[in-house]
C-alpha positions in Angstrom: 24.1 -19.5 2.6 20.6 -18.6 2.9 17.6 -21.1 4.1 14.3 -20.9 4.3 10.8 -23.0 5.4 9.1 -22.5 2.3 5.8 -23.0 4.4 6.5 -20.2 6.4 8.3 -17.4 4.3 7.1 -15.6 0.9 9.9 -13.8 -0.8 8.2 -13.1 -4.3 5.2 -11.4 -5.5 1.7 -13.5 -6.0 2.1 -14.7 -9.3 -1.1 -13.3 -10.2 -2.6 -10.1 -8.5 -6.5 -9.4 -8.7 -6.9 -6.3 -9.7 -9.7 -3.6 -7.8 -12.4 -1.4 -9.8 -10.1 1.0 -7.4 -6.6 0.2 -8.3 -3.9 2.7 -9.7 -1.8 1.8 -12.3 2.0 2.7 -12.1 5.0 2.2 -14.3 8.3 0.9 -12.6 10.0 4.0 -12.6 6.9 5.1 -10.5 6.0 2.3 -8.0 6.9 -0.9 -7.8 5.3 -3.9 -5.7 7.3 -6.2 -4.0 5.7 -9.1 -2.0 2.5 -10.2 -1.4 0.8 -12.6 0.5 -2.8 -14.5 0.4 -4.6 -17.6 1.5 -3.9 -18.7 -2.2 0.1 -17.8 -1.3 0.1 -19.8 2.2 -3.1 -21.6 3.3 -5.2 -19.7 5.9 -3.0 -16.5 5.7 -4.3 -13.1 5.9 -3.6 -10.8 2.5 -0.9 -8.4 2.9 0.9 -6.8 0.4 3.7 -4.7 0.3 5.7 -2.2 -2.7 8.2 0.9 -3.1 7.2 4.4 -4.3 9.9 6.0 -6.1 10.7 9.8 -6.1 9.5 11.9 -9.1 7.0 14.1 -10.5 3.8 13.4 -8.1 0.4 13.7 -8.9 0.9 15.7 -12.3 2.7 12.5 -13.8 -0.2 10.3 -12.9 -3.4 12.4 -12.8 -6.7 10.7 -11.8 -4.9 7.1 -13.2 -2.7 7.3 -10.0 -5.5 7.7 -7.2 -6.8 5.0 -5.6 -10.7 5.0 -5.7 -13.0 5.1 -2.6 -14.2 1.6 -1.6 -15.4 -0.2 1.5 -14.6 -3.8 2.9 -16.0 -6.0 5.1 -13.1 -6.4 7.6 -10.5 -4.3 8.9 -7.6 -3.4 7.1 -4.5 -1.1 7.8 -2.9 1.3 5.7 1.0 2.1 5.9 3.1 4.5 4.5 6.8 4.6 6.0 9.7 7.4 5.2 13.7 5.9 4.7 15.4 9.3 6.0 17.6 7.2 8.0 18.2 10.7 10.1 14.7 10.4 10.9 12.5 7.6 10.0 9.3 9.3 10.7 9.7 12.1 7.9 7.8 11.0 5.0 9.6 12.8 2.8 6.6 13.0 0.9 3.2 13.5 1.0 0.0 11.0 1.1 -3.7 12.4 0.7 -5.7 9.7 2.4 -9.7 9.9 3.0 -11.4 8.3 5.4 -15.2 8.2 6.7 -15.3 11.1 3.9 -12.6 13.2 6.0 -9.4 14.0 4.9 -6.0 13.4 5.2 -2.8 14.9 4.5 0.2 12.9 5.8 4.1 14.0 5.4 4.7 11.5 8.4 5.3 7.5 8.1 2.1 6.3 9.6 -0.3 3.5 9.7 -4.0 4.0 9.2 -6.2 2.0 10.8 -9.8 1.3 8.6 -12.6 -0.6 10.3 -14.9 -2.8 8.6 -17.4 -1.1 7.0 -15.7 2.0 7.0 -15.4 4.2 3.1 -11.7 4.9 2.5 -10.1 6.3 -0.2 -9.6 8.2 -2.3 -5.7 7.9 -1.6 -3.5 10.0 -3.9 0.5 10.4 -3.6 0.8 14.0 -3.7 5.0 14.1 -3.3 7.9 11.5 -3.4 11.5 13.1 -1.8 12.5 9.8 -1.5 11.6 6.2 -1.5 9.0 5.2 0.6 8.0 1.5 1.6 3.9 0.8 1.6 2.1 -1.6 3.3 -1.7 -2.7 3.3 -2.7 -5.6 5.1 -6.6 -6.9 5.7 -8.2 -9.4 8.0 -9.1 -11.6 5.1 -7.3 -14.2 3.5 -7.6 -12.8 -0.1 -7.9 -9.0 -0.8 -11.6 -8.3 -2.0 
């Protein structure tokens, strides 16, 4: 049977999740997110926030609704895109478009950007999905702003 320290564990999604200016929308059968974490979650934590991108038709079945707009924040945060080819974990199988300091990026490898405070990221578009692939953003901030 399964246990847990509630005070130390979050296994659910934040009940309720601001949403950005910046912030794509996605149906289920699209995206999904999974778990999320905030000061408001656990006192004095740091946001992180986690989801699943599902294979399909990529960008035409989202268009400009899919892309995340450029922003800026005032602390770091990391971006994370991670491939489940279990014959090799660092193929993408799929393809991220990823701006940063007004240069672009085209990713088909599981990576982790790095943003510095300051910094204008974004936009971020999902240009292919093979297969499902896990997403992670976390920020050195205890909500996301």
């Amino acid at each position: 049977m399964a246990n847990w320290d509630e005070k130390y564990f979050v296994t659910e999604l934040k009940e309720q999740i601001v949403e950005a200016d910046w912030t794509p929308t996605f149906t289920p059968d699209q995206a999904m997110r999974l778990i999320s974490m905030d000061s408001d979650v656990r006192k004095g934590a740091f946001y992180m926030e986690t989801a699943w991108y599902w294979p399909g038709k990529w960008p035409e079945s989202k268009g400009d609704e899919g892309v995340v707009g450029e922003h800026v924040h005032d602390y770091d945060e990391a971006i994370a895109y991670i491939g489940t080819n279990p014959d090799d974990p660092y193929d993408l199988a799929g393809e991220v478009e990823l701006w940063i300091d007004g240069k672009q990026n085209i990713l088909d490898r599981s990576f982790i950007a790095f943003v510095p405070a300051g910094i204008k990221h974004c936009p971020l578009k999902i240009n292919r999905v093979d297969r499902p692939i896990f997403h992670f953003t976390a920020g050195m901030s205890r909500t996301y702003q």
